[in-house]
Structure formats: structure tokens, C-alpha cells
BAPA-804105 format. One record per residue (C-alpha): residue number from 1; x, y, z. Coordinates in nm, 2 decimals, m for minus. Layout:
+-----+--------+--------+--------+
: num :   east :  north :     up :
+-----+--------+--------+--------+
: NUM :      X :      Y :      Z :
...
+-----+--------+--------+--------+
end
This chain:
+-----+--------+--------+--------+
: num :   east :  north :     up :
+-----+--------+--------+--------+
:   1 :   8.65 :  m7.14 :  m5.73 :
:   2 :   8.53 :  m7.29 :  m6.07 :
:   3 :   8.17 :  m7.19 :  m6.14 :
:   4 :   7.91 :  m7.48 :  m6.22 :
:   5 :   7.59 :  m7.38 :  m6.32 :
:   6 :   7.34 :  m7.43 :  m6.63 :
:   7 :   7.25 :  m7.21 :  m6.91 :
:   8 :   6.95 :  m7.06 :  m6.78 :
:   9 :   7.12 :  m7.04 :  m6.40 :
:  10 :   7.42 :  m6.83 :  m6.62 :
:  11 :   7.13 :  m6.63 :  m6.76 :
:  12 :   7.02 :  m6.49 :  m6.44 :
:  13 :   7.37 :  m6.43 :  m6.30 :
:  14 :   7.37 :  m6.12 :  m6.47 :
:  15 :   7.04 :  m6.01 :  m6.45 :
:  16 :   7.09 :  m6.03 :  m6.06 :
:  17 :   7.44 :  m5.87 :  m6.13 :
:  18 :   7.30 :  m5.60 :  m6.32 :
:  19 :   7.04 :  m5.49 :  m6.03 :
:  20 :   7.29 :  m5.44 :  m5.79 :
:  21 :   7.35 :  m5.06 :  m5.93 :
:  22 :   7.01 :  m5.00 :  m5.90 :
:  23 :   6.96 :  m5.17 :  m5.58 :
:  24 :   7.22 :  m4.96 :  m5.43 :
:  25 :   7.05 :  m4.64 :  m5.59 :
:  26 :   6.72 :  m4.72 :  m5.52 :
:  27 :   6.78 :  m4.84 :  m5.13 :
:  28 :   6.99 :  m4.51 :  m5.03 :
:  29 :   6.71 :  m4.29 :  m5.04 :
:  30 :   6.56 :  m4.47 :  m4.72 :
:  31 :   6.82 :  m4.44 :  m4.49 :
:  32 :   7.13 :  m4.27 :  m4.32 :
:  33 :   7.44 :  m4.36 :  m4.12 :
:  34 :   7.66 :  m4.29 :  m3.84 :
:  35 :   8.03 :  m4.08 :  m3.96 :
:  36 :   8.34 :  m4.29 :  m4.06 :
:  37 :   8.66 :  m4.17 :  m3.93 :
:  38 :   8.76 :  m4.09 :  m4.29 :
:  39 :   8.50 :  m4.22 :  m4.59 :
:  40 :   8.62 :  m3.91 :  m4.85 :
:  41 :   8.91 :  m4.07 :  m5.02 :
:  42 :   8.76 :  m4.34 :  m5.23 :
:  43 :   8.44 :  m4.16 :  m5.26 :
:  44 :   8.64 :  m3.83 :  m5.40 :
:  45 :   8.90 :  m4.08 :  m5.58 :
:  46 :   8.55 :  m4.19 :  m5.73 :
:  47 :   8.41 :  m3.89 :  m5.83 :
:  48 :   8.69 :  m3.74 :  m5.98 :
:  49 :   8.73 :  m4.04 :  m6.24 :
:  50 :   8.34 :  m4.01 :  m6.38 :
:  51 :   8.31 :  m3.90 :  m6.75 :
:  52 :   8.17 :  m3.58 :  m6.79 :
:  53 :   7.82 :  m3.54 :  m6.59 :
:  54 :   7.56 :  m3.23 :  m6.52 :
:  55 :   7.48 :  m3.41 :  m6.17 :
:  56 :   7.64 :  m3.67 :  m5.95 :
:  57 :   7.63 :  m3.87 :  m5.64 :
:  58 :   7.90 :  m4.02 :  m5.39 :
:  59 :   7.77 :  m4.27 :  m5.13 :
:  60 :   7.93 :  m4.47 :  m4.87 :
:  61 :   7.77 :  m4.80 :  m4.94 :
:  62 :   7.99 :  m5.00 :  m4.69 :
:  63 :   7.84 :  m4.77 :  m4.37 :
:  64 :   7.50 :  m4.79 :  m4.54 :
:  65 :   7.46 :  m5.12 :  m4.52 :
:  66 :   7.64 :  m5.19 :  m4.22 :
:  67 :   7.59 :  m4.92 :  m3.97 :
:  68 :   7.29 :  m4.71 :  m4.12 :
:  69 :   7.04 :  m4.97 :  m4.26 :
:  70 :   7.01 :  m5.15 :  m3.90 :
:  71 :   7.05 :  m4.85 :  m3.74 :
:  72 :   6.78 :  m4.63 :  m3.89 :
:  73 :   6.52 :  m4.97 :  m3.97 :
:  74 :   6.57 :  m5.10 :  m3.60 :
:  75 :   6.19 :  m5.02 :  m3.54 :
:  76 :   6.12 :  m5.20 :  m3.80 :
:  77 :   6.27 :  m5.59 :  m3.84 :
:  78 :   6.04 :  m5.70 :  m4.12 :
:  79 :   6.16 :  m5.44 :  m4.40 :
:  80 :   6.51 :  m5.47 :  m4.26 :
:  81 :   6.47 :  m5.85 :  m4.30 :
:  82 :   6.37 :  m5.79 :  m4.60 :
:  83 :   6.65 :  m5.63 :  m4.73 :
:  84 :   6.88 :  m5.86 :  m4.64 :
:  85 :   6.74 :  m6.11 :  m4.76 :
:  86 :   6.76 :  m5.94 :  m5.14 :
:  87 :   7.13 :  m5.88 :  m5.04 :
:  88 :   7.16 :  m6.26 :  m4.96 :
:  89 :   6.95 :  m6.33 :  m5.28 :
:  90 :   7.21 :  m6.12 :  m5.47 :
:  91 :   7.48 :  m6.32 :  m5.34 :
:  92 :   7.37 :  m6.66 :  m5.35 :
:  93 :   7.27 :  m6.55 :  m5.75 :
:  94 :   7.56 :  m6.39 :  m5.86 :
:  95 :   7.88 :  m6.47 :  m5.61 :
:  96 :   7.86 :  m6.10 :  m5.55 :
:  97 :   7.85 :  m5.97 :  m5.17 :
:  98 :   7.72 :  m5.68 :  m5.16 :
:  99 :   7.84 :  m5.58 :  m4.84 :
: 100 :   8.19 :  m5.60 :  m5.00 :
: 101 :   8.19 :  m5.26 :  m5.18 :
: 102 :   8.33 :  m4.95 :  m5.00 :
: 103 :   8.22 :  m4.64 :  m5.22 :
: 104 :   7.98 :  m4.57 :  m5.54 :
: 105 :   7.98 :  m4.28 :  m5.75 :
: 106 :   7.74 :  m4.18 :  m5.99 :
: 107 :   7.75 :  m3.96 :  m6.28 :
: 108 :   7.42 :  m3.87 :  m6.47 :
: 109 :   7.43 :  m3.66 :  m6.75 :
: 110 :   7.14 :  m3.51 :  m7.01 :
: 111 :   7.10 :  m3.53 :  m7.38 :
: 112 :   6.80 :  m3.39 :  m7.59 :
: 113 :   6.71 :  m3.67 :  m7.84 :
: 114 :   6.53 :  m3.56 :  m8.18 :
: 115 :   6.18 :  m3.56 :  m8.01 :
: 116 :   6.33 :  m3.27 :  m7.81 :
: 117 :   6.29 :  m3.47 :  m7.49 :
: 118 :   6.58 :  m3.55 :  m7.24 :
: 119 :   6.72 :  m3.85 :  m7.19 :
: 120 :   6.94 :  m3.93 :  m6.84 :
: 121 :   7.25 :  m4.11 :  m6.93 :
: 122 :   7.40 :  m4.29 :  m6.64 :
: 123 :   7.76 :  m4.36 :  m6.54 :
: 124 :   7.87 :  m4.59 :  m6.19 :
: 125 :   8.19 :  m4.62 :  m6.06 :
: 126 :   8.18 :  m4.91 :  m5.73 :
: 127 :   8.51 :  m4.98 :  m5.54 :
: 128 :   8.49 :  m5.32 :  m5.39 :
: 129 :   8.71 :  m5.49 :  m5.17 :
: 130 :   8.84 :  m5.81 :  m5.40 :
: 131 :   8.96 :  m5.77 :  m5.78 :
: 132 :   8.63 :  m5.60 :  m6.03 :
: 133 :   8.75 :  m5.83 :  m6.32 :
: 134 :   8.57 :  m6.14 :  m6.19 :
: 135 :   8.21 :  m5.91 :  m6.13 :
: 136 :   8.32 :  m5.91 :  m6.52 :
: 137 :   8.34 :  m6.32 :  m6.57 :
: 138 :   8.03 :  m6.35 :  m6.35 :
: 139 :   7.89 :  m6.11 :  m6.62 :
: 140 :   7.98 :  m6.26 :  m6.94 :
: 141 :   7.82 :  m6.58 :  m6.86 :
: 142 :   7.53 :  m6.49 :  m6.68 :
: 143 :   7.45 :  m6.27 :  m7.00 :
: 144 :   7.45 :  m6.63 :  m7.17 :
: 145 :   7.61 :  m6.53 :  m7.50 :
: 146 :   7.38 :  m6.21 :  m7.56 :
: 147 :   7.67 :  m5.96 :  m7.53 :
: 148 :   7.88 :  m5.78 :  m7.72 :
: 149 :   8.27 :  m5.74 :  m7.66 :
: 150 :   8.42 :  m5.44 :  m7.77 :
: 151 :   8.75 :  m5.24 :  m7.73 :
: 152 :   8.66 :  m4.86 :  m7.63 :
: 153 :   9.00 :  m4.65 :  m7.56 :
: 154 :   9.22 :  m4.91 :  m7.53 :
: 155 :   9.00 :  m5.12 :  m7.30 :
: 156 :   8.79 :  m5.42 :  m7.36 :
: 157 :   8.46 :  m5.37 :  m7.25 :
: 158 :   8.12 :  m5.59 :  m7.26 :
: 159 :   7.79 :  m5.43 :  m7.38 :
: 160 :   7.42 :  m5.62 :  m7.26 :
: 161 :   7.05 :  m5.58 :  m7.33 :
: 162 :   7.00 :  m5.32 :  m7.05 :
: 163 :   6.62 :  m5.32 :  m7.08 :
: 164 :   6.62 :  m5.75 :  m7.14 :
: 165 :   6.80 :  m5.79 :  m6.85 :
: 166 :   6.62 :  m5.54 :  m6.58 :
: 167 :   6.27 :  m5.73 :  m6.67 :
: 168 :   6.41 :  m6.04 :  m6.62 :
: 169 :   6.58 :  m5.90 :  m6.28 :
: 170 :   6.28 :  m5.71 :  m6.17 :
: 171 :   6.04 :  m6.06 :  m6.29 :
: 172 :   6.30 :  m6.26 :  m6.00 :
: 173 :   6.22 :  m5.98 :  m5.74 :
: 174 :   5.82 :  m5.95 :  m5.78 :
: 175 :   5.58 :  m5.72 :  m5.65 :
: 176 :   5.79 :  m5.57 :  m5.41 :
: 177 :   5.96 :  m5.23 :  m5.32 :
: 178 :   6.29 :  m5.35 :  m5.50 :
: 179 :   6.08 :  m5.42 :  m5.80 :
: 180 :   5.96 :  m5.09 :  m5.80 :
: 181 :   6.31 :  m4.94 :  m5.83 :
: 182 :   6.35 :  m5.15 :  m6.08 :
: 183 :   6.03 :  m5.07 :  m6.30 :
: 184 :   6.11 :  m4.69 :  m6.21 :
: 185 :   6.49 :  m4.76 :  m6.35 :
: 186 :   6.38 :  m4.91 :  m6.66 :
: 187 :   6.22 :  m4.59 :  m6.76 :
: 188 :   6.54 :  m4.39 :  m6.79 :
: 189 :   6.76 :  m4.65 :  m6.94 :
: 190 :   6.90 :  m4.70 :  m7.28 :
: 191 :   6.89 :  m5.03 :  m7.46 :
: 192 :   7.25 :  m5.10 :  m7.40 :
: 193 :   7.44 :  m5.07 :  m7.11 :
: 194 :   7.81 :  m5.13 :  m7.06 :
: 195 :   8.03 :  m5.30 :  m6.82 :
: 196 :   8.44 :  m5.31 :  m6.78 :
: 197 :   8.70 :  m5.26 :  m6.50 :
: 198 :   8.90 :  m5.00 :  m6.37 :
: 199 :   9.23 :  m5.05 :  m6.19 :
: 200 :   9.15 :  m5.38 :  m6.07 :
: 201 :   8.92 :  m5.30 :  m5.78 :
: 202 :   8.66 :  m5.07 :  m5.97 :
: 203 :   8.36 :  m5.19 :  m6.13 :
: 204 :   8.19 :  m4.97 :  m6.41 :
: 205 :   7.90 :  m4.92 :  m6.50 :
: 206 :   7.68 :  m4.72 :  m6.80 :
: 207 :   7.56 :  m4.62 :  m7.12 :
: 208 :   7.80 :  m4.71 :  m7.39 :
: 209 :   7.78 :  m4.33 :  m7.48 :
: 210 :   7.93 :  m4.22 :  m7.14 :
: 211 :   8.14 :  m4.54 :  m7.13 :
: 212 :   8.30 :  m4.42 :  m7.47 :
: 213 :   8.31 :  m4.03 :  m7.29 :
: 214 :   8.54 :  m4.15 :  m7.04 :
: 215 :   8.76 :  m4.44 :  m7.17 :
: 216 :   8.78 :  m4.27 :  m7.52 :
: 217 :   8.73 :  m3.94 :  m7.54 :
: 218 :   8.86 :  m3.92 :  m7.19 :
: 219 :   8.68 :  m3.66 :  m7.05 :
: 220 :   8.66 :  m3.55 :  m6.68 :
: 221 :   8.40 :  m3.45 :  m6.44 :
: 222 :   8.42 :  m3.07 :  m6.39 :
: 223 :   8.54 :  m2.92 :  m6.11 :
: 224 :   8.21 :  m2.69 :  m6.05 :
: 225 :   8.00 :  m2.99 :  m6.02 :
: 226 :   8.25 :  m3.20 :  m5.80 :
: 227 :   8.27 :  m2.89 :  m5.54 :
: 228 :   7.89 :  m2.83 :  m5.53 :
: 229 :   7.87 :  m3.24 :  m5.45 :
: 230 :   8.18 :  m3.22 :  m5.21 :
: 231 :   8.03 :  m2.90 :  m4.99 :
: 232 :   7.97 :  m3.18 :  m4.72 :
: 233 :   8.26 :  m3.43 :  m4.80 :
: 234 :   8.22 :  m3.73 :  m4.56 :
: 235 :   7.82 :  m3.77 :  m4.52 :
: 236 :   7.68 :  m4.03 :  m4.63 :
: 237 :   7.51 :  m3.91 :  m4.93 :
: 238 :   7.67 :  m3.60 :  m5.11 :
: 239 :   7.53 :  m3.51 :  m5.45 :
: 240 :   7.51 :  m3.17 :  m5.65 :
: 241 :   7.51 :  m3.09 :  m6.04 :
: 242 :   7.38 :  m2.84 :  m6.29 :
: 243 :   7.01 :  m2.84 :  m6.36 :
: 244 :   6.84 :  m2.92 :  m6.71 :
: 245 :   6.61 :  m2.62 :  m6.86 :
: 246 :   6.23 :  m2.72 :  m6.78 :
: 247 :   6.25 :  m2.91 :  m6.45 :
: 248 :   5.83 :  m2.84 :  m6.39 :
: 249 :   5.82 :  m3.05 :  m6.68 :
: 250 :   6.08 :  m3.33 :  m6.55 :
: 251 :   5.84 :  m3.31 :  m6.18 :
: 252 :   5.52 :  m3.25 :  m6.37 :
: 253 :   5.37 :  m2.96 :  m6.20 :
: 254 :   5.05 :  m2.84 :  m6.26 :
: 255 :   5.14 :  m2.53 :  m6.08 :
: 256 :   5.24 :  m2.25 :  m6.34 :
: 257 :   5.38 :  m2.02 :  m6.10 :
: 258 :   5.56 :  m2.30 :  m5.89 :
: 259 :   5.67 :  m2.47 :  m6.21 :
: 260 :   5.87 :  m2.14 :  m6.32 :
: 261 :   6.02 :  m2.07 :  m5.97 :
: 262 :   6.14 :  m2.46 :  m6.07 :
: 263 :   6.28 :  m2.38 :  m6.37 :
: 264 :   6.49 :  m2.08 :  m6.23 :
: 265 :   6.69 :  m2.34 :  m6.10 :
: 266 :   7.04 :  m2.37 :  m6.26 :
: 267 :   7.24 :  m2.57 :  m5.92 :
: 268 :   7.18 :  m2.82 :  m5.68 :
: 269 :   7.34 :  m2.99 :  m5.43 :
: 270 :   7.32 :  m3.13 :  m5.04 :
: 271 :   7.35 :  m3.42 :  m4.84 :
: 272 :   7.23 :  m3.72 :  m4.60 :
: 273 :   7.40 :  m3.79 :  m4.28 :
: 274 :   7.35 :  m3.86 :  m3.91 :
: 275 :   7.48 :  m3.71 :  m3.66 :
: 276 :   7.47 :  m3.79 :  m3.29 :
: 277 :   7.12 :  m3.93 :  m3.35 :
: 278 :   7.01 :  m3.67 :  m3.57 :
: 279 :   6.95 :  m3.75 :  m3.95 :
: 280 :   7.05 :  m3.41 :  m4.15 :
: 281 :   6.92 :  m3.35 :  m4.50 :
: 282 :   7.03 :  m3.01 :  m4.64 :
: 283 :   6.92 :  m2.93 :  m5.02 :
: 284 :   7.03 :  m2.60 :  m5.17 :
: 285 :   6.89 :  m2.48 :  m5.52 :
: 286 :   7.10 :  m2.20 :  m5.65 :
: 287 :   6.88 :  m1.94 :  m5.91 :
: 288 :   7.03 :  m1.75 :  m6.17 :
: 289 :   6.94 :  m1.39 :  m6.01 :
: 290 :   6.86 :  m1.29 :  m5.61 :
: 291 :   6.56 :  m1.16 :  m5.74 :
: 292 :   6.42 :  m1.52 :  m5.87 :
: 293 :   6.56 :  m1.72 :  m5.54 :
: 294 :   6.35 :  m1.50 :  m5.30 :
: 295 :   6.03 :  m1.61 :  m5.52 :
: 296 :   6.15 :  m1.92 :  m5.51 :
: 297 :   6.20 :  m1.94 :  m5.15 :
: 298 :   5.85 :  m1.76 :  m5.09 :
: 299 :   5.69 :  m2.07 :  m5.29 :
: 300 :   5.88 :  m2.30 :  m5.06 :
: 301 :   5.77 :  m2.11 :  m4.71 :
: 302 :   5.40 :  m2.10 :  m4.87 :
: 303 :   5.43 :  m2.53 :  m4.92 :
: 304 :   5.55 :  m2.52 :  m4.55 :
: 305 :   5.25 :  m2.27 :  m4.42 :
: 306 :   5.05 :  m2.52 :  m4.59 :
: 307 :   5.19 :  m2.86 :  m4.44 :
: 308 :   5.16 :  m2.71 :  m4.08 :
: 309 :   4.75 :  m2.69 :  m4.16 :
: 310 :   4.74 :  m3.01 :  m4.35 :
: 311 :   4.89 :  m3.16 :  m4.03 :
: 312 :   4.77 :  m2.93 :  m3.75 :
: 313 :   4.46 :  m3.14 :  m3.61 :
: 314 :   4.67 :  m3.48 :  m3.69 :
: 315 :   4.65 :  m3.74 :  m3.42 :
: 316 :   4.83 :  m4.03 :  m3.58 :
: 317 :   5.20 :  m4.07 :  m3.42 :
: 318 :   5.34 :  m4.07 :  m3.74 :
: 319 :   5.14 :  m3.75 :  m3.86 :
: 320 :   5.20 :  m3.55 :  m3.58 :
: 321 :   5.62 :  m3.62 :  m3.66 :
: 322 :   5.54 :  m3.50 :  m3.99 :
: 323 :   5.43 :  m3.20 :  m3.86 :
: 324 :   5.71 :  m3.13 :  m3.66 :
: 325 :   5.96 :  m3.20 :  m3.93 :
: 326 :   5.75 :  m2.95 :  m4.15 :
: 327 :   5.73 :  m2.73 :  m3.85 :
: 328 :   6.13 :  m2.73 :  m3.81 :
: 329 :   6.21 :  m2.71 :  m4.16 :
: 330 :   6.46 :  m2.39 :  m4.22 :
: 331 :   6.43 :  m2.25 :  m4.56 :
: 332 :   6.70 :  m1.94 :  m4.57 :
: 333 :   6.82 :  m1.74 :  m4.87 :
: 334 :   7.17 :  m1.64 :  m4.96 :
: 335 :   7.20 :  m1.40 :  m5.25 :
: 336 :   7.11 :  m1.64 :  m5.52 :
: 337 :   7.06 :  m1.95 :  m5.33 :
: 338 :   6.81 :  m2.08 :  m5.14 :
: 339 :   6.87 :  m2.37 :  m4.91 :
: 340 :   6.61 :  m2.61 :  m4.72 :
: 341 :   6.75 :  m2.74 :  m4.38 :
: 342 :   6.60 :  m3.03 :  m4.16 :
: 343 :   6.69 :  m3.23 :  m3.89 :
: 344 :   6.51 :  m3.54 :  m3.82 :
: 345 :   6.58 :  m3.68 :  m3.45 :
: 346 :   6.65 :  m4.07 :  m3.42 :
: 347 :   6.33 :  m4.10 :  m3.22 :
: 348 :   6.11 :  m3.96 :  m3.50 :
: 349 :   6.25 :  m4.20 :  m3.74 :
: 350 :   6.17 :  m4.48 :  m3.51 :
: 351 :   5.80 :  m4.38 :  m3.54 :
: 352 :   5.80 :  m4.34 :  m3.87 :
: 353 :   6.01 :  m4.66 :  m4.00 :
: 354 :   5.77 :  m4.82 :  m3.75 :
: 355 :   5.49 :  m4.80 :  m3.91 :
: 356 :   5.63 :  m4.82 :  m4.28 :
: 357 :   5.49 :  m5.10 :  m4.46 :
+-----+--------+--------+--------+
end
């Protein structure tokens, strides 16, 4: 179907376009979903096809938004409202559903620019359900002239304004939660970010540098970082990666002690899921020595002592559910590892989510 729109209507096409990535992103943190029968393939057929990344991310976007989003926000109809109506604005904006795209991986990786600060380079891979090359047309004229088309390892590919467009897609969305994921975006992006097709059903989306890392330079995600993301295949959320020196500094802690325990930290990985009406989130942090994971892993059981005061004399429903999560939250060590386990019950989410503004 032909698309008939003006200038300025083309304009915001992409912008719209453009914050679907970061929508996605942004909205996964907030919720979980129920297992599919078999939601690895794409998701590892994803993963394996990033350029080379120090951390990554699969998610099952399709049982986010369809099983987990009214699942976990059932308590609450006005946020859930709200996101749907954002998905629906996407839509009606761009021609784009959304609720179309199976799988999303996402690659990050770290470069030290010449002020000797790091910069977060992204890569996303999206599998959708209908062909990726007309998310492409939509693009070009939505971005109203102001791109670039470019030929990077064989394949053409279209470069935007990356920081233009997110304030005009964050100026549609206004003071709301989805404009803050887009303000908190902003900050880590460069100036130009790149868009082309992969196989016919794969959208992608980055930095031209990690664009040009995997169409010409081909290089591949390694296979240390895609086992520490796949150690729980199938959840929702898998993600793992190697750690940047000087995390404290990346968190801003004013702790000294804590912040070096931090920056011990050479792995990560874990996962979201639900399980029989149990949310799961397991984070492990792997040390470079034993030695360095059990103060690490002291710190974290002296944050927990802590959060069981803070909450002890609590009487608000939500607070005392914080204080049970605290309560049940298993920190173990493993030689050089140390892993935080907790296990929200469906119940305790409906309080919480209940009350969320």
C-alpha cells in the first residue's frame, strides 16, 4: 500500500521508527513472561550474527508484549494502557506493529575516546514477521532527505542524525516514562546511527562503527560472551558480557571499598523469566581471583543486612514485599563467582505494579 503523507508527517516517520529500539530496551526492564515451547532459535540465530560485542542481550519481544506485559501489569490497567497506547502510537506513525517482531538481540561494545572516557557502542538485530526492507522505505522518507546512503561490505546501508532524531522522538512522547528512556538513551549515543537489512526478515540497527564491524570487517560475536548470555537459553531476558575496567565509576559510587569490590568484576550474566507464577532474576558477577569474589559477596550480604533494617518496621504493603524480596535474596559464591538469586511470587508483583505510578 502506497504511502501518502507530507513532508513534515515523513519527518516523524522515522523519528517514531527510530524509538522503537529503545522502546523495546527501555520497556523490558519492567516486566517478565510465561515460557514458550521453544523461543531459543531466532534469539541464538540473533545473537550469533552481532558484530563483535563485550556484552549482549537476547529478548523474546513477541512473549513480552503479548503474554508478559498483561500478565505482570494486570494490577495495574492505567500503565498497561499506557503502553499500548505508545505501541499503537508507533504504529499508526510509522506502519510499524510492534507486536510483529519475534526476537531482538543486542550487542554493546566499549571504546575509550581520547578524553579517556568510554563510550557504549550499540548494535540491534530485530526479526520481524513481514520483509525488514520496507522498515527501510518507511525510514528513508520519514528521515525527510537528511540521510546518507552508503555501501558498507557489499551492502547498502542508510546513516541518520541519531541525536536529531531521538529529540524529536522523545519531544512527540512528552513528559512521560518512555521519554525518559529516551532522554536516558540519548546520553550514550553517537551522532550517527545506521540502518540496513539482513536476509529479508532482519532489521539492523547501530553505530556506523559497529555497522562497518560486522558487514565489513565481518567480525563475529565471541563464543565466551554468547555462552555466559545463553547459561539460561529460553528466558525471557538472557544477557552476559565482559566488564569494562572502573565500573564504580560507570555506577558512581561514593563507596571506596564497594567501588573496588565493583571493579573486580571481569563477567556478567543472568536472566528474567517466570515460572509457574514466579518471576526469577539470577545475576552472577564472576571476579578475577576467589579471594576478591568473597569480598565481593560480603559487600553484597552487608547491603542485604542493611535492607532488612531499612524495611523492618515498614507498614506499607508495598514495603513490607520489599522486605521480603530482600529477606529471600540468595547471594552464594562459587570459586570465583558470586551469584545473586531472587524469586519474586506473582502475588508480590501485583502489589507492587499496583501501586506504581
Amino acid at each position: 500500500m502506497p504511502f501518502r503523507f507530507g513532508k513534515k508527517t515523513m519527518k516523524t516517520k522515522f523519528s517514531a521508527i527510530f524509538s522503537v529500539a529503545l522502546f523495546i530496551i527501555g520497556v523490558i526492564g519492567t516486566v517478565a513472561a510465561q515460557p514458550a515451547k521453544n523461543p531459543a532459535n531466532t534469539s541464538n540465530e540473533l545473537l550469533s550474527r552481532l558484530p563483535s560485542s563485550d556484552m549482549a542481550m537476547t529478548i523474546d519481544t513477541k512473549r513480552l508484549l503479548e503474554v508478559g506485559l498483561p500478565q505482570v501489569l494486570a494490577t495495574n490497567p492505567v500503565m498497561l494502557g499506557d503502553i499500548n497506547a505508545k505501541l499503537n502510537e508507533i504504529r499508526e506513525k510509522t506502519g510499524i506493529d510492534l507486536r510483529q517482531f519475534d526476537q531482538v538481540a543486542v550487542g554493546l561494545s566499549a571504546y575509550l575516546r581520547e578524553d579517556k572516557t568510554t563510550e557504549i557502542e550499540p548494535m540491534i538485530l530485530a526479526h520481524a514477521k513481514y520483509g525488514a526492507g520496507a522498515l527501510i522505505e518507511i525510514a528513508k522518507l520519514g528521515g525527510g532527505g537528511s540521510f546518507t546512503e552508503n555501501t558498507i561490505g557489499g551492502k547498502k546501508v542508510y546513516v541518520f542524525d541519531a541525536e536529531k532524531l531521538v529529540k524529536e522522538a522523545k519531544t512527540k512522547t512528552g513528559n512521560t516514562a518512555v521519554s525518559g528512556i529516551l532522554d536516558s538513551a540519548l546520553n550514550g549515543l553517537n551522532r550517527e546511527m545506521a540502518v540496513t537489512s539482513l536476509d529479508g526478515n532482519i532489521l539492523a540497527i547501530g553505530s556506523v562503527r559497529q555497522m562497518r564491524s560486522m558487514l565489513e570487517e565481518k567480525t563475529t560475536i565471541s563464543a565466551e560472551v554468547q555462552a555466559l548470555v545463553n547459561r539460561k537459553a529460553g528466558s525471557i531476558i538472557c544477557f552476559g558480557g565482559l566488564v569494562p575496567s572502573g565500573l564504580s565509576k560507570v555506577i558512581d559510587i561514593d563507596d571506596d571499598l564497594f567501588g573496588k569490590r565493583l571493579d573486580s568484576i571481569r563477567k556478567v550474566s543472568g536472566f528474567f523469566d517466570i515460572s509457574r507464577g514466579t518471576v526469577s532474576v539470577w545475576i552472577a558477577a564472576e571476579t578475577v581471583d576467589a579471594a576478591q569474589a568473597k569480598d565481593l559477596r560480603a559487600s553484597l550480604v552487608d547491603l542485604q543486612e542493611l535492607g532488612k533494617i531499612l524495611f523492618s518496621n515498614s507498614r506499607g504493603s508495598d514495603k513490607r514485599v520489599y522486605a521480603k524480596m530482600i529477606d529471600g535474596a540468595k547471594i552464594t559464591q562459587d570459586g570465583s563467582e558470586v551469584a545473586l538469586d531472587i524469586r519474586i511470587a506473582q502475588a508480590d508483583i501485583d502489589v507492587l505494579v499496583g501501586q506504581a505510578k
